[in-house]
C-alpha positions as CSV (number, residue, x, y, z in Angstrom):
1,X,32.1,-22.1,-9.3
2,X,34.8,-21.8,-6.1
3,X,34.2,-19.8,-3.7
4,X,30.4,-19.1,-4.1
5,X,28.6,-19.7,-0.9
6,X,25.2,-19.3,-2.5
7,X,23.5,-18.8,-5.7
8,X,21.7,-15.4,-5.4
9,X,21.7,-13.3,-1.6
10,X,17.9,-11.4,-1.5
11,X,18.5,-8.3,0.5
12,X,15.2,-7.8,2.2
13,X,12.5,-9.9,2.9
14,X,9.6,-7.4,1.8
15,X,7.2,-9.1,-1.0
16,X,9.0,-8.4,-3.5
17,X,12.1,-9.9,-1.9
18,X,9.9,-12.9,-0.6
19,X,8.7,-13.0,-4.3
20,X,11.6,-12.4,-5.8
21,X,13.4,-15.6,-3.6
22,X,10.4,-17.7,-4.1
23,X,10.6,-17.7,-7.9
24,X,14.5,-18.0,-7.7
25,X,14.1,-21.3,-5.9
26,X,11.3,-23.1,-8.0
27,X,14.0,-22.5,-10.5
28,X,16.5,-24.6,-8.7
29,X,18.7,-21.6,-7.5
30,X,20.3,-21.4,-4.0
31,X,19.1,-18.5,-2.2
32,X,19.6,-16.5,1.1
33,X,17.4,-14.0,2.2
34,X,19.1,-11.4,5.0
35,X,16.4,-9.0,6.3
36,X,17.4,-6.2,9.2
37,X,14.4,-6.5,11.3
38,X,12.8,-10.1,13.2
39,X,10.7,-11.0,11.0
40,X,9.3,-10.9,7.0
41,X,7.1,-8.2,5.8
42,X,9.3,-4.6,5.1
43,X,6.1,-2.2,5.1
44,X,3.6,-5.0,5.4
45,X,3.9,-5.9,9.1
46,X,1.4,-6.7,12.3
47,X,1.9,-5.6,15.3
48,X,0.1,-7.5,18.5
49,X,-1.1,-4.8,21.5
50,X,-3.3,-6.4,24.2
51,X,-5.0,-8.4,21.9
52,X,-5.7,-5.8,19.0
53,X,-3.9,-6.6,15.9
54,X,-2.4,-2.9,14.7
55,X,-1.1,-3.3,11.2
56,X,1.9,-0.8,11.1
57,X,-0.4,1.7,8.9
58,X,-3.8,1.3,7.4
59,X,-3.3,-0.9,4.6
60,X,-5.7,-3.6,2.1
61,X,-5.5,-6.3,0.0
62,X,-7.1,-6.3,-3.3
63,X,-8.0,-9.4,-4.6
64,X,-8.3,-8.2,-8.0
65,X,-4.4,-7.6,-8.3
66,X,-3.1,-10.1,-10.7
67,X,0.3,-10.9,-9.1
68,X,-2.1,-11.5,-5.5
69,X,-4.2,-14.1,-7.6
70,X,-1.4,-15.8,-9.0
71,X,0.9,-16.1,-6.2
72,X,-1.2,-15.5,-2.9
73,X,-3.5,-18.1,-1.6
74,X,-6.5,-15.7,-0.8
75,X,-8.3,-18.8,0.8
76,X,-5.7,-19.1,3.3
77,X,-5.8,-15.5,4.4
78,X,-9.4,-15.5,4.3
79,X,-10.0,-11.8,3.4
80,X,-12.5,-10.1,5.2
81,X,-13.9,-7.0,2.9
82,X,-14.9,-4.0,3.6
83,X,-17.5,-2.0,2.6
84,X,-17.8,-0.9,-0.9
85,X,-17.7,2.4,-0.8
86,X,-17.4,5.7,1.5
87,X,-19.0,7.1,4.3
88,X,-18.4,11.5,3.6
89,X,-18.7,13.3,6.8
90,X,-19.6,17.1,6.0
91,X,-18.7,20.6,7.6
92,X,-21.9,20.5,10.0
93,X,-20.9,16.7,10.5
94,X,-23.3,15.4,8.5
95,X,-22.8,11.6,7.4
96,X,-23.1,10.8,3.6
97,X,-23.5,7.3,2.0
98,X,-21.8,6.6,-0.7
99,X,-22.4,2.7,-1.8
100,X,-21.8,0.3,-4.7
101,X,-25.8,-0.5,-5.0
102,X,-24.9,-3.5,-6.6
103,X,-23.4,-5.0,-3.6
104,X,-25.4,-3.1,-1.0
105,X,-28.2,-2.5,-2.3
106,X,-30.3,-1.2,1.0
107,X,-27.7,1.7,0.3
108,X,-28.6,2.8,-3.0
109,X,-31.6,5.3,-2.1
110,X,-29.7,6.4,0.8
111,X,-26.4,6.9,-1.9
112,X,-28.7,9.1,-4.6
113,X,-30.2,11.4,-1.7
114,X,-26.2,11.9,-0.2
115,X,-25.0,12.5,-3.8
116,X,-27.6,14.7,-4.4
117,X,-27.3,16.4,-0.8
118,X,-23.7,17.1,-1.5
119,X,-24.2,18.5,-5.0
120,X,-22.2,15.4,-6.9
121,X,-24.6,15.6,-9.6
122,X,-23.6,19.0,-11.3
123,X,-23.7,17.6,-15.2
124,X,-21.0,19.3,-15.9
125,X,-18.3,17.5,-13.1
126,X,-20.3,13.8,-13.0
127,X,-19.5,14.3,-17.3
128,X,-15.9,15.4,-16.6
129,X,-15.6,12.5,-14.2
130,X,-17.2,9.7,-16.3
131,X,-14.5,11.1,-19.5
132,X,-11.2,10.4,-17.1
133,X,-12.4,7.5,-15.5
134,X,-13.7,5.7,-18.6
135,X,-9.8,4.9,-19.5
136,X,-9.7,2.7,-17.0
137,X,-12.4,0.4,-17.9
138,X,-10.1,-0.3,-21.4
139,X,-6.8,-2.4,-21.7
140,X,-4.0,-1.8,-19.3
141,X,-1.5,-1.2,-22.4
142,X,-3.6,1.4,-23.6
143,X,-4.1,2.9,-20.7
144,X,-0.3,2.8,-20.1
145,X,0.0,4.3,-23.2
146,X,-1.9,7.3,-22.8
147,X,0.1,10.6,-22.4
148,X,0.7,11.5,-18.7
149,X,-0.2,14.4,-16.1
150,X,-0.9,15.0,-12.7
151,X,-4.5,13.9,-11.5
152,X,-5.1,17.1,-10.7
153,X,-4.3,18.7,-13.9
154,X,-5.8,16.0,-16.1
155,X,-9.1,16.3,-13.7
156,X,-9.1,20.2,-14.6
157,X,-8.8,19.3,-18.2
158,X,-11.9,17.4,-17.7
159,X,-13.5,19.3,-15.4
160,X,-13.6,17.5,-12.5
161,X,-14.3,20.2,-9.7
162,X,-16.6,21.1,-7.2
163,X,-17.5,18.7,-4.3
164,X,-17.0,15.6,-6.6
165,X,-13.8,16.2,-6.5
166,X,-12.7,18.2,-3.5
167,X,-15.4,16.3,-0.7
168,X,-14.9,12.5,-2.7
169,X,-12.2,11.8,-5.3
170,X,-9.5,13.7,-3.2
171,X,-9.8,12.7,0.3
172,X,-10.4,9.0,-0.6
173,X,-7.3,8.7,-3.1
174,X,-5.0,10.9,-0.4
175,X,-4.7,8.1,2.0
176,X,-4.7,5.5,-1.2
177,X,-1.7,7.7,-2.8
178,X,-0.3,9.5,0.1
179,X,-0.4,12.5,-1.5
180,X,-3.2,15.2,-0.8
181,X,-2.1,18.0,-3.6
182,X,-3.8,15.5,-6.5
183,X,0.8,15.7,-8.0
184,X,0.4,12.0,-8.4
185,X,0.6,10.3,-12.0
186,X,-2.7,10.2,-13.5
187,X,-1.8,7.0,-15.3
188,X,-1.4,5.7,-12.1
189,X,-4.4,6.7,-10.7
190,X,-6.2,5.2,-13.0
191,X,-4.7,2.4,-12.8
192,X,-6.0,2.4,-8.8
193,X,-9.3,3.1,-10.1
194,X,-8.9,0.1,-12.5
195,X,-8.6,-2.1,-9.3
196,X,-11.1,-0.5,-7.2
197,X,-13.6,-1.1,-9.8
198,X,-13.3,-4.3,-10.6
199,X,-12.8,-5.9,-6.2
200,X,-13.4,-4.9,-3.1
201,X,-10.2,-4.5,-1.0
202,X,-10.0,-6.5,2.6
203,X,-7.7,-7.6,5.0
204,X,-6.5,-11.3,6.2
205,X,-8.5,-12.3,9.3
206,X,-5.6,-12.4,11.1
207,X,-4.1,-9.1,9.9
208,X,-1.8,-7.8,7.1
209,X,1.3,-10.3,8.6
210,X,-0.4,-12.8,7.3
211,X,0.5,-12.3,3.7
212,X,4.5,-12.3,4.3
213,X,4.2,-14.7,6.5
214,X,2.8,-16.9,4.2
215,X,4.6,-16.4,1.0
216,X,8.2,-16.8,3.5
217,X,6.7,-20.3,4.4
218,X,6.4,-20.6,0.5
219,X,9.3,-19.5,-0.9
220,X,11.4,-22.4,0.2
221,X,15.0,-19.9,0.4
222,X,16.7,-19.7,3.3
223,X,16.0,-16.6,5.6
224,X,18.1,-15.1,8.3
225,X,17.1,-11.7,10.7
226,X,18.2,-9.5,12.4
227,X,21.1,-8.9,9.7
228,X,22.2,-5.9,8.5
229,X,23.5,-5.4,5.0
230,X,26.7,-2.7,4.5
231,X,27.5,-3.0,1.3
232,X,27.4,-4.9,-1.7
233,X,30.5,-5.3,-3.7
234,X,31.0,-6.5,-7.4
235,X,33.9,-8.2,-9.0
236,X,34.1,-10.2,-12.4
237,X,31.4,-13.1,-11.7
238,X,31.0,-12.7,-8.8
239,X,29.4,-10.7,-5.9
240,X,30.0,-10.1,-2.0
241,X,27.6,-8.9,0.3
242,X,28.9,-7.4,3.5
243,X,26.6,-7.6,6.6
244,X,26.9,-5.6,9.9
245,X,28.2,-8.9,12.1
246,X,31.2,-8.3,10.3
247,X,30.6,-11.5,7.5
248,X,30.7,-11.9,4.1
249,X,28.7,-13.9,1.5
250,X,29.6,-14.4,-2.1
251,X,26.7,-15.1,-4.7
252,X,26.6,-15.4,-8.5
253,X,23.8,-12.2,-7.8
254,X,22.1,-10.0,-5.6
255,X,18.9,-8.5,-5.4
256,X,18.2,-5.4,-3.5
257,X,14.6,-5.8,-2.3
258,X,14.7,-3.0,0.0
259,X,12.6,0.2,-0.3
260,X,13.4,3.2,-2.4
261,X,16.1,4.9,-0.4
262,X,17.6,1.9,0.6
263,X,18.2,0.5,-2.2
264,X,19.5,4.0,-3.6
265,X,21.8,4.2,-0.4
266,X,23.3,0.6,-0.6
267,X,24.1,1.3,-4.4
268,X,24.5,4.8,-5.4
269,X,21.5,4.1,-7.7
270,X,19.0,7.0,-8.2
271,X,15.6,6.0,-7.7
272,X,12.0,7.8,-6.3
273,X,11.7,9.7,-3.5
274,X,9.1,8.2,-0.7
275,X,5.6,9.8,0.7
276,X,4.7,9.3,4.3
277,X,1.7,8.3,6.2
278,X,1.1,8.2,10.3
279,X,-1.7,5.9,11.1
280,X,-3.4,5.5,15.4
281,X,-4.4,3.2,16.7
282,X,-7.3,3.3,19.4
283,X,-9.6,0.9,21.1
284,X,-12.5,2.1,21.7
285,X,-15.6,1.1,23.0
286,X,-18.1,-1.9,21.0
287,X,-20.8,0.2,19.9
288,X,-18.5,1.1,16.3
289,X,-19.3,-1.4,13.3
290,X,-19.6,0.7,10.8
291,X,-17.3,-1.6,7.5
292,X,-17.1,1.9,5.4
293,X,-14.5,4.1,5.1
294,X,-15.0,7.5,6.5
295,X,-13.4,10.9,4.9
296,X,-13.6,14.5,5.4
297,X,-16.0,16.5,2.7
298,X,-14.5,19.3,3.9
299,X,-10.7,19.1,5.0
300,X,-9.4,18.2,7.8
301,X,-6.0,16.4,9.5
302,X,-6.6,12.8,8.3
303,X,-6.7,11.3,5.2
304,X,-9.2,8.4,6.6
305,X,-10.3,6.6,9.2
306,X,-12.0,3.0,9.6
307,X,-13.6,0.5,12.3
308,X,-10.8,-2.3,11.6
309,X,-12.9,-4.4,13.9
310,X,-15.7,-4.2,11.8
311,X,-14.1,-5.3,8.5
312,X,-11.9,-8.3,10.5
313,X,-13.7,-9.3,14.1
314,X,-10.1,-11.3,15.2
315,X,-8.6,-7.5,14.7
316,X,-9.7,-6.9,18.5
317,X,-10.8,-8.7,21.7
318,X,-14.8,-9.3,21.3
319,X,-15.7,-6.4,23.7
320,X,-13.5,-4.3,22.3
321,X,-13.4,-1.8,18.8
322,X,-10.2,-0.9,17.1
323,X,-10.0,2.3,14.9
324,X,-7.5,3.4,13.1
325,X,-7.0,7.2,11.2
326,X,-4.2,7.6,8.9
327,X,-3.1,11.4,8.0
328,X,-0.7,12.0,4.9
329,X,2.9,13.3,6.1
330,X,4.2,16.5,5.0
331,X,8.0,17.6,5.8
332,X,6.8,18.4,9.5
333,X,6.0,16.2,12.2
334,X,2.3,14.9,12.4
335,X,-0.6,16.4,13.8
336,X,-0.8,15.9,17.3
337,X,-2.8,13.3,19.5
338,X,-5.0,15.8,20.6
339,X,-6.3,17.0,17.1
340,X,-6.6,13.6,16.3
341,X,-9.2,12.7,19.1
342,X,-11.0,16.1,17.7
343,X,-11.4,15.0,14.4
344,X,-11.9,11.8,15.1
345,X,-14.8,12.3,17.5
346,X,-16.4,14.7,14.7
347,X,-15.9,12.0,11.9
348,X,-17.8,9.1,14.3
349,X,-20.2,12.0,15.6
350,X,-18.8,10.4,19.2
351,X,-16.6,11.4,22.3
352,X,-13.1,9.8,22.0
353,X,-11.9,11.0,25.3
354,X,-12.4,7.9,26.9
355,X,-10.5,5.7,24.0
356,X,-7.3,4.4,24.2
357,X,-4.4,4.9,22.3
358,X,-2.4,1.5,21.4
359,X,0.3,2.9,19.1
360,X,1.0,5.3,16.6
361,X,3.0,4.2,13.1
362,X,4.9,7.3,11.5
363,X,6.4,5.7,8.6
364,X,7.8,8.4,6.4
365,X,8.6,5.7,3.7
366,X,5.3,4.5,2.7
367,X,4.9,4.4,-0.6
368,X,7.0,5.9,-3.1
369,X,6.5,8.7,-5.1
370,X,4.7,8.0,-9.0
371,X,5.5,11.5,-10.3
372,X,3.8,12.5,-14.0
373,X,5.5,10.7,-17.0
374,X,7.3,8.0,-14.7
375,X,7.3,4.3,-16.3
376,X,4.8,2.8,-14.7
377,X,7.7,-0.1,-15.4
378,X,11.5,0.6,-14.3
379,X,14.7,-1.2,-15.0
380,X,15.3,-4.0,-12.4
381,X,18.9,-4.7,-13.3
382,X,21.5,-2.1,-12.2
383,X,24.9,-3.6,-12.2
384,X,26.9,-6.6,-14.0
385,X,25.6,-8.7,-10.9
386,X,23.2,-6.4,-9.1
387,X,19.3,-6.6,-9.1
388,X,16.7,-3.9,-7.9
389,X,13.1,-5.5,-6.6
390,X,11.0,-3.1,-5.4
391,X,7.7,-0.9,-5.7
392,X,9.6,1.5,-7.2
393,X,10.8,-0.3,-10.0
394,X,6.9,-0.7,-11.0
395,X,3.6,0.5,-9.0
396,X,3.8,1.7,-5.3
397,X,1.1,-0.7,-4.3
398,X,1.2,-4.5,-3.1
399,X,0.6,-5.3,-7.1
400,X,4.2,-3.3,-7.9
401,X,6.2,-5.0,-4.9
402,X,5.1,-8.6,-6.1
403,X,5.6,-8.0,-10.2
404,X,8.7,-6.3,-9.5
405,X,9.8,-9.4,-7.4
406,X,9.1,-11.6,-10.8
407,X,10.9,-9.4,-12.7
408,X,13.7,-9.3,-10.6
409,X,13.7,-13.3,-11.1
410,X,13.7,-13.6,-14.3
411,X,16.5,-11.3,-14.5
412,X,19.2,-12.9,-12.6
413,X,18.1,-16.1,-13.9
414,X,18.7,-14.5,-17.4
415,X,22.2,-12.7,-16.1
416,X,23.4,-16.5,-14.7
């Protein structure tokens, strides 16, 4: 066809625009790949501070994500796990085990007498909680199915209440979901328990990068940075893609692999809004090895808070310990450094005065919103020539970005 510089131009080089370009080209299609910042990633990025590797926000890989097993080579990475389960720090700063005993079993008396010491077992909540979660054990489609809520309604309807689920189910899934209220789909969150249940979530040894990084060396397309997309223009066959350096590209397609809002604002397309989550960073002193996640039973500023160092040694120089705390983002700014520090040294029952602060990730677009009778699956083509890939178009979770990048394939290779 004159006057087509490329097959298909990926807008984005996120997973699901890494994905998305990757599938493209084992099909035989020509594709470019022009992402704003210096390197691949989006949301899943690594940052290097003075040896520490700070992923920008707390996030994990679970291995139990179809689209990671099929696409991802999990050897490669070489996950490191962390603990299964939670540690629950109390109101008088009291720790609490919480522990799979089946894969640590030294934990399973110490997980009946912290259940027990933080009144989990009223029959009435641990029946409540064994009716909503029992969905999740079924098949997806039926689960999918089901009719829709917010968790926190469909865990009244059960009667999920008391400390089960206001020192446990809702501080854990906060930092999971962004979203502390409990508005978030409940077919979705089951969903997230699905995958929970059946892995335990890890990092690469050498941080989150590690996962773009490898699927850009995979994909085969041709990638460009620093580039900054304008607009995206549609005519007959055709489409042109107008960058900031002033150029044109024309393609047979385009995909819009950018996040929510981007994507809406480079087409005019509604799609979800976004949640936010702020994550420090701190380096702190060896003694911390603690794998398990650690919440607030009883409120607090942060949503979680973990020894990064102890799930993934190669996250910080041998005599060092990195930490991160991650706090859901309302419409104000985020809780200062100081309160931070407070909470923190309450959570690890430690002082934090002496720790150092390496960065600070405010990312207002975390994950997208999964609002009560959303498709958990959303239209990826939106124009003649025009292609959405995105979490948004399915889950917000590494899972969503990668299916959604498939989907987007097989959809310009079904529109060419």
């Amino acid at each position: 066809m004159s006057g087509i510089d490329v097959d298909v131009v990926v807008v984005g080089a996120g997973l699901a625009g890494l994905r998305c370009a990757g599938a493209l080209r084992r099909r035989g299609l020509d594709v470019l790949v022009l992402e704003r910042s210096d390197a691949p990633g989006g949301r899943v990025r690594t940052d290097m501070i003075d040896g520490f590797r700070c992923d920008r926000g707390f996030q994990l890989i679970n291995p139990s994500y179809p689209a990671i097993q099929r696409h991802v080579d999990l050897d490669a990475l070489d996950l490191q796990v962390a603990g299964r389960g939670v540690r629950v720090v109390d109101a008088d700063g009291g720790v609490h085990t919480l522990a799979d005993p089946f894969r640590h079993p030294d934990l399973a008396a110490a997980t009946v007498t912290s259940a027990a010491s933080l009144r989990l077992l009223r029959p009435k909540a641990v029946v409540g909680a064994v009716r909503w979660a029992l969905p999740a054990m079924g098949p997806v489609r039926r689960l999918q199915a089901r009719p829709d809520a917010a968790v926190g309604d469909d865990w009244d309807r059960y009667g999920v209440d008391g400390p089960l689920r206001d020192s446990v189910l809702l501080p854990f899934l906060s930092g999971v979901l962004a979203d502390a209220d409990g508005a978030t789909s409940d077919r979705y969150v089951r969903l997230v328990l699905r995958s929970f249940l059946r892995a335990t979530p890890g990092v690469p040894a050498d941080g989150m990068q590690a996962l773009p990084d490898q699927l850009a060396a995979s994909s085969d397309a041709t990638l460009r940075y620093g580039v900054e997309v304008e607009g995206i223009d549609e005519a007959g066959s055709s489409v042109t893609v107008r960058t900031g350096d002033g150029q044109s590209t024309v393609a047979r397609a385009v995909v819009v692999a950018g996040d929510a809002v981007d994507a809406a604002q480079l087409t005019g397309v509604d799609t979800s809004p976004m949640r936010g989550l702020a994550t420090w960073w701190f380096a702190a002193d060896p003694g911390l090895s603690d794998p398990f996640l650690r919440v607030s039973g009883s409120g607090g500023p942060l949503a979680n808070t973990a020894v990064m160092s102890a799930i993934a040694p190669g996250y910080a120089p041998a005599d060092r310990s990195l930490v991160q705390a991650s706090a859901v983002l309302g419409d104000s700014d985020p809780v200062d450094e100081s309160v931070v520090r407070s909470e923190l040294a309450r959570l690890w029952q430690t002082s934090t005065t002496g720790w150092e602060l390496l960065t600070r990730n405010v990312i207002r677009r975390a994950l997208p919103s999964q609002a009560p009778g959303l498709p958990v699956r959303r239209p990826v083509r939106v124009g003649e020539r025009t292609v959405f890939a995105g979490d948004h178009r399915d889950t917000p979770s590494l899972q969503g970005a990668m299916v959604s990048g498939s989907r987007a394939a097989r959809a310009v290779v079904g529109l060419l």
